[in-house]
C-alpha positions in Angstrom: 18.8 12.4 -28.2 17.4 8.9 -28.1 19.9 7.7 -25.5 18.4 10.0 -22.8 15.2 10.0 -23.7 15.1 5.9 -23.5 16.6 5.8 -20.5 14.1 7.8 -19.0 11.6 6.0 -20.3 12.9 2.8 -19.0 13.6 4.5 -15.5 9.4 5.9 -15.6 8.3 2.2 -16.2 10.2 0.4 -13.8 9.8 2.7 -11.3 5.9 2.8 -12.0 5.8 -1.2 -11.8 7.9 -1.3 -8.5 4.4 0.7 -7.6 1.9 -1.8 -8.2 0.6 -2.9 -5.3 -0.4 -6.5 -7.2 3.1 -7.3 -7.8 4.1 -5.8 -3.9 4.7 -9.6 -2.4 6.8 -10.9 -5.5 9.0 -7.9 -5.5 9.3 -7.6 -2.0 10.8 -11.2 -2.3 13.0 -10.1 -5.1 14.4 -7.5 -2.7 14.8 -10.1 -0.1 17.3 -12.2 -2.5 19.0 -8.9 -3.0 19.5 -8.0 0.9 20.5 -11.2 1.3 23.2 -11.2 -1.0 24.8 -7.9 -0.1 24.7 -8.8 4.0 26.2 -12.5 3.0 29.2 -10.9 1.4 29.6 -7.4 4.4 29.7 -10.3 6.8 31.3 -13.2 5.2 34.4 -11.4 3.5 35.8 -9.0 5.9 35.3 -12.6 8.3 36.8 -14.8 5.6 39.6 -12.4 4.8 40.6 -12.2 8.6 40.5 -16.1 9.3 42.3 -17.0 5.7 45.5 -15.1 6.4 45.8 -15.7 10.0 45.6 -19.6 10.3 45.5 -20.8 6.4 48.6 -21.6 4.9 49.4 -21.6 0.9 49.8 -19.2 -1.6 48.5 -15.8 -2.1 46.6 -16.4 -5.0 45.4 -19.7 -3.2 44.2 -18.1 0.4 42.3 -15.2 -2.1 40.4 -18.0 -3.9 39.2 -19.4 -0.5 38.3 -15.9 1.0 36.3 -15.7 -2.4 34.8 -19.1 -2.2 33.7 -18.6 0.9 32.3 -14.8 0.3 30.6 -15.8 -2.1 29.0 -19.3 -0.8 28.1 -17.5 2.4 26.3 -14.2 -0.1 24.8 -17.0 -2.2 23.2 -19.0 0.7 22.0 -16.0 2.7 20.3 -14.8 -0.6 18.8 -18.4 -1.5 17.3 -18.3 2.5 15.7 -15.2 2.5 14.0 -15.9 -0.6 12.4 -18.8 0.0 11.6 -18.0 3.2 9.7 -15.1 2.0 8.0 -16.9 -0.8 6.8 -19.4 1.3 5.4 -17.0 3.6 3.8 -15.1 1.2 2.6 -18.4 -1.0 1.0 -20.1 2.7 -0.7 -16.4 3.6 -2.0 -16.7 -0.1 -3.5 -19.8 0.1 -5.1 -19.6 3.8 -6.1 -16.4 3.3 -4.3 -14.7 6.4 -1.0 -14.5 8.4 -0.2 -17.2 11.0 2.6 -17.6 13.4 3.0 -21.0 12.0 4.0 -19.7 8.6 7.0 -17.7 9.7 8.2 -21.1 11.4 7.5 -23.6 8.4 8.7 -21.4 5.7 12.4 -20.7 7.8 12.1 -24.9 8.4 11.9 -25.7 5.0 14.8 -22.8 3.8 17.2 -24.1 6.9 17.0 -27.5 5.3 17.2 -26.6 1.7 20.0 -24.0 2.0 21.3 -24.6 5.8 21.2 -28.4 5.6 24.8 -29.3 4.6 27.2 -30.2 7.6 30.1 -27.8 6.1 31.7 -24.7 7.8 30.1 -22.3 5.7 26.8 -23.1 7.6 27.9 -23.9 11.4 28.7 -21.0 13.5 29.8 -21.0 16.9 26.7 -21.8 18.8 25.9 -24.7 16.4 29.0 -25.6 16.8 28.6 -26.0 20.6 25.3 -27.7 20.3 26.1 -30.2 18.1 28.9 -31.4 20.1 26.7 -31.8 22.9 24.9 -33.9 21.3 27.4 -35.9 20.1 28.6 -36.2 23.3 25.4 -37.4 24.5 25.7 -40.0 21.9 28.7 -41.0 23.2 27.6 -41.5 26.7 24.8 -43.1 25.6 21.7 -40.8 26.8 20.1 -40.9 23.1 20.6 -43.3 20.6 23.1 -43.2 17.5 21.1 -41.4 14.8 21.0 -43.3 11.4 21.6 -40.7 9.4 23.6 -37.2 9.4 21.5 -35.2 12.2 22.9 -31.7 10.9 19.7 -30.7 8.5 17.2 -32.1 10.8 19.3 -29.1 13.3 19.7 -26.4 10.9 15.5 -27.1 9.8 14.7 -26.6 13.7 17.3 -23.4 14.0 16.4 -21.5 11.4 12.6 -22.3 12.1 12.9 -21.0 15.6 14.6 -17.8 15.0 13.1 -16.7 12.6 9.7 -17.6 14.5 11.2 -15.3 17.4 12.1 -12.8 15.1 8.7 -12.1 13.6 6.7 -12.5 17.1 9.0 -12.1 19.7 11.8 -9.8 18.4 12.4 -8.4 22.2 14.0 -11.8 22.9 16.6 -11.4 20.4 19.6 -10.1 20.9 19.9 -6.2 19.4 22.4 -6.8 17.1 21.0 -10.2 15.6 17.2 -7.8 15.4 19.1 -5.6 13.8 20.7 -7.9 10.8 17.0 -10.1 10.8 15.3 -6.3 10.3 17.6 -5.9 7.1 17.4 -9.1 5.8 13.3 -9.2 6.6 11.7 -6.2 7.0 13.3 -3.9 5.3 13.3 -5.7 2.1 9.7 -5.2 2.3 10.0 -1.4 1.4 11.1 0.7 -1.4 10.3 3.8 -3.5 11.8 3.2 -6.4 14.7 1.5 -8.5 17.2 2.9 -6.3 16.5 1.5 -3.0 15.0 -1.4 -4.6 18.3 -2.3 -5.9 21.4 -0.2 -5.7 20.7 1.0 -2.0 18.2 -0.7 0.7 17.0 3.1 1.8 17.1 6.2 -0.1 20.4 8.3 1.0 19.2 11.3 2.5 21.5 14.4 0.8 24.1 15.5 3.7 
């Protein structure tokens, strides 16, 4: 039958270009974006889902809209980071010719500030939370000057940029479980064999 045999075909040639080493860097990008989106929405809904119905008041259908909102800004953002970061760092090795530790840091600075930048709660966890009302506080007490403008990117472009700098040359420093989400959103989206832990799964399921 046609059917089969098309699909087959289509399987053989996507498979075979997921094997070119030329197109390697682009794709391993592409998986990036893909990681990004499925770890956004493992961590953000079972999070947002929690949080919603325990201090958000409203209607069913209105506290199911927010967990999906914020699922889905949270997938969206993780997915948009990831791939720039790892365009950029691919695009400057391209261009120089070789890897340097100051890719890893400019690339995650330029996708904290793009993606990361806005002051919302989507983008400030606990930690930033902490930090930036320290320095608010100092501020307030006058040991640095009012800033002129909303501080919050310039904070998320030196986060991300730091991390992800730590993550790449200093993993050890990292806490285990944070190397362990970085390695999946990272590393891991720089292998594959073919269409199947490219996109459905990131590894290939081993049979039980």
């Amino acid at each position: 039958m046609a059917g089969p045999d098309l699909t087959k075909t289509l399987l053989y040639t996507v498979n075979n270009l997921l094997q070119q080493e030329k197109y390697k860097a682009a794709l391993a990008v592409l998986k990036g974006f893909r990681n990004g989106a499925v770890y956004g929405a493992k961590i953000r809904a079972p999070h947002a889902l929690v949080m919603t119905f325990l201090f958000r008041s409203g209607s069913l259908k209105d506290k199911l809209k927010a967990i999906l909102k914020a699922t889905y800004t949270h997938s969206r953002n993780l997915a948009c980071f990831v791939f720039t970061y790892k365009g950029l760092q691919t695009l400057q090795e391209r261009c120089q010719g070789k890897s340097l530790q100051s890719h890893s840091f400019l690339a995650a600075c330029v996708g904290g500030w793009l993606v990361f930048g806005d002051n919302n709660n989507i983008n400030i966890n606990v930690f930033n939370l902490i930090l930036f009302a320290l320095s608010r506080l100092a501020v307030e007490k006058g040991f640095i000057p009012q800033p002129k403008h909303d501080p919050f990117p310039l904070f998320a472009t030196l986060v991300w940029g730091i991390v992800l700098w730590l993550f790449e040359y200093y993993p050890h420093t990292l806490q285990p479980s944070l190397q362990s989400s970085m390695d999946y959103l990272y590393h891991d989206s720089n292998v594959w064999h073919d269409i199947t832990d490219f996109l459905v799964y990131n590894k290939p399921r081993t049979a039980a």
